[in-house]
C-alpha positions as CSV (number, residue, x, y, z in Angstrom):
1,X,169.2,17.2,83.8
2,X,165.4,18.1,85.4
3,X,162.9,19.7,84.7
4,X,161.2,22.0,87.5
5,X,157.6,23.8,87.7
6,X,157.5,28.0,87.1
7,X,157.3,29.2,90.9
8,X,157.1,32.4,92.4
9,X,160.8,31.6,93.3
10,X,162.4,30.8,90.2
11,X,160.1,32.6,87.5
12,X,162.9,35.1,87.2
13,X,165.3,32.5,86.0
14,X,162.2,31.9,83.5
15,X,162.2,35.2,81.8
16,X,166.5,35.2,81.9
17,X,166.5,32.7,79.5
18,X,167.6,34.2,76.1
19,X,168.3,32.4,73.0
20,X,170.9,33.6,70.5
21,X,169.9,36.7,68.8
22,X,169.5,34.9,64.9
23,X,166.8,32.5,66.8
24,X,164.1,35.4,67.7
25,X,162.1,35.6,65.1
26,X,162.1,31.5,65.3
27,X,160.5,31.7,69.4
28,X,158.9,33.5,71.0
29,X,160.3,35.0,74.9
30,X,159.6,33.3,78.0
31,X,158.0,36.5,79.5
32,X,155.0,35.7,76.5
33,X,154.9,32.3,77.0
34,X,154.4,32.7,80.9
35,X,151.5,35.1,79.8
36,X,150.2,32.3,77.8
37,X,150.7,29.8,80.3
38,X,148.4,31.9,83.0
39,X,146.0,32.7,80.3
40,X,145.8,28.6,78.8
41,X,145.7,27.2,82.7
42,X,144.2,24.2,81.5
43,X,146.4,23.1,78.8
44,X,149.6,24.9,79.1
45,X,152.7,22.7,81.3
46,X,155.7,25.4,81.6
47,X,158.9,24.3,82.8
48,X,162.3,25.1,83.7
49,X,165.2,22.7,82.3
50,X,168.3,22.6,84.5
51,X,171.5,21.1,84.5
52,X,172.5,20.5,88.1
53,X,171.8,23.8,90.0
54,X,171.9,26.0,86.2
55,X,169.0,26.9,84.5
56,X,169.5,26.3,80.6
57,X,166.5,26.8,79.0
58,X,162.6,27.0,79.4
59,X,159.7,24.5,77.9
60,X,156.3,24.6,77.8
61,X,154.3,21.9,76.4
62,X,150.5,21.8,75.9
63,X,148.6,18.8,77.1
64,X,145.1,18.0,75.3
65,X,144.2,21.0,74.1
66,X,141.8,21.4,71.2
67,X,143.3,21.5,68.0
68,X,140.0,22.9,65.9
69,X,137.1,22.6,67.8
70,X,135.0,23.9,64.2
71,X,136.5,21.6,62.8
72,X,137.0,18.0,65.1
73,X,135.9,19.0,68.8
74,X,137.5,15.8,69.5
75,X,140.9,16.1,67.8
76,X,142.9,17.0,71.3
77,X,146.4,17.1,71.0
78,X,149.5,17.5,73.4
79,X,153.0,18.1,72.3
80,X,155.9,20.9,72.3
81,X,154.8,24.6,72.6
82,X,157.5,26.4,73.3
83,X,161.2,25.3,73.7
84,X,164.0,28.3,74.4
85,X,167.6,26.9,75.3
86,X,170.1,29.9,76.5
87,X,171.9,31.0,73.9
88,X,175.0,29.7,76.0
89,X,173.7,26.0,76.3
90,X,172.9,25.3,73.2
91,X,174.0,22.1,71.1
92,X,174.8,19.9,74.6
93,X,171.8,18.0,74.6
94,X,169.4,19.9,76.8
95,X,166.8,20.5,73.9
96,X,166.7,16.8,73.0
97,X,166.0,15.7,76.8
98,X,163.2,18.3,77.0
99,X,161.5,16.7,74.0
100,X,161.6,13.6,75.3
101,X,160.1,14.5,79.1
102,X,157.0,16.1,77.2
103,X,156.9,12.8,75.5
104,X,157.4,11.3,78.7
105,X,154.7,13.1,79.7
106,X,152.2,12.5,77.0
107,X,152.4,9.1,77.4
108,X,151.8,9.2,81.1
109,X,148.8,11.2,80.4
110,X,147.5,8.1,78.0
111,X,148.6,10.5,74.8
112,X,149.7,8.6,71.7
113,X,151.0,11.0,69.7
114,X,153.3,15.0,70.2
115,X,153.4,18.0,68.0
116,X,155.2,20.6,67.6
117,X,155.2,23.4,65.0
118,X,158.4,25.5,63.5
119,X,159.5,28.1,61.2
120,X,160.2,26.4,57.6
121,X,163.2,28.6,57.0
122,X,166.6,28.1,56.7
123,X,168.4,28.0,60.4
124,X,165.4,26.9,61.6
125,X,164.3,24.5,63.9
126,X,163.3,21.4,62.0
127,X,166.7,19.8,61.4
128,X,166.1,18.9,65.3
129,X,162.4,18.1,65.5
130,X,163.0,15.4,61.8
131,X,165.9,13.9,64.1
132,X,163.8,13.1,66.9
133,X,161.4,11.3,64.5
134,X,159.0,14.0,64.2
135,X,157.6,14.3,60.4
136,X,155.5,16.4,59.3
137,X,151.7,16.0,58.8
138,X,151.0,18.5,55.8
139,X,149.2,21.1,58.0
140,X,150.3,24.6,58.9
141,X,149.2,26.7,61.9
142,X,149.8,30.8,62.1
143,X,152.4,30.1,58.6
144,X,154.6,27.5,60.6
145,X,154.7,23.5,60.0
146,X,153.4,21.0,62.2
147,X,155.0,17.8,63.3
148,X,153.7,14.9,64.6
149,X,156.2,12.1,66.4
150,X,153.9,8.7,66.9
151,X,155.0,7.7,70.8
């Protein structure tokens, strides 16, 4: 498994990467998260995941980016933004080795801590994030709960 930068040469395979059809409401598509990524430059880190030469899913991270500037201009944090395993590839490990390269990552980059956010509903997300350690921190952002993993 790698991870590979969004070129002009594979962002196609990008925005082919589809999750199951009960999981839309839970993530948002690649093609907005690409917009995000052009618009957020200086925080966003989108990638590819592949298994050999197949692509299987798409990640983007964000890397200290402010978390309430009114509140704590110097509360930056870095963690999982978006994570979208094909629908096909699901369940074989894929989003547990993403996780751990933003973590990876972070702590590269001097970080001590990842977030992520996700949907508190039922066939949701946070089965996966609470068995990679993350725990929640008691804060919500746009309705959805944020983690925190300690690295």
């Amino acid at each position: 498994m790698r991870l590979e930068k969004i070129t002009p040469e594979n962002y196609e395979a990008a925005l082919a990467v589809t999750v199951r059809p009960d999981q839309e409401d839970l993530v948002e598509p690649v093609v907005k998260s690409l917009a995000e990524a052009y618009v957020f430059a200086e925080y966003a880190w989108p990638r590819l995941i592949h298994d050999g030469d197949k692509v299987v899913g798409f990640l983007m991270a964000f890397l200290d980016i402010p978390w309430d500037p009114a509140r704590d201009p110097g509360d930056l944090r870095s963690g999982v933004w978006r994570l979208n395993i094909a629908a096909q590839a699901q369940g074989r490990g894929y989003g547990r080795f993403a996780v751990e390269a933003v973590c990876a990552e972070i702590r590269a980059r001097g970080g001590a801590r990842a977030y992520v956010t996700w949907e508190p509903r039922p066939g949701g997300p946070e089965d996966f994030y609470r068995k990679l350690g993350f725990r929640p921190t008691g804060e919500r952002s746009g309705g959805q709960t944020v983690g925190v993993l300690d690295l």
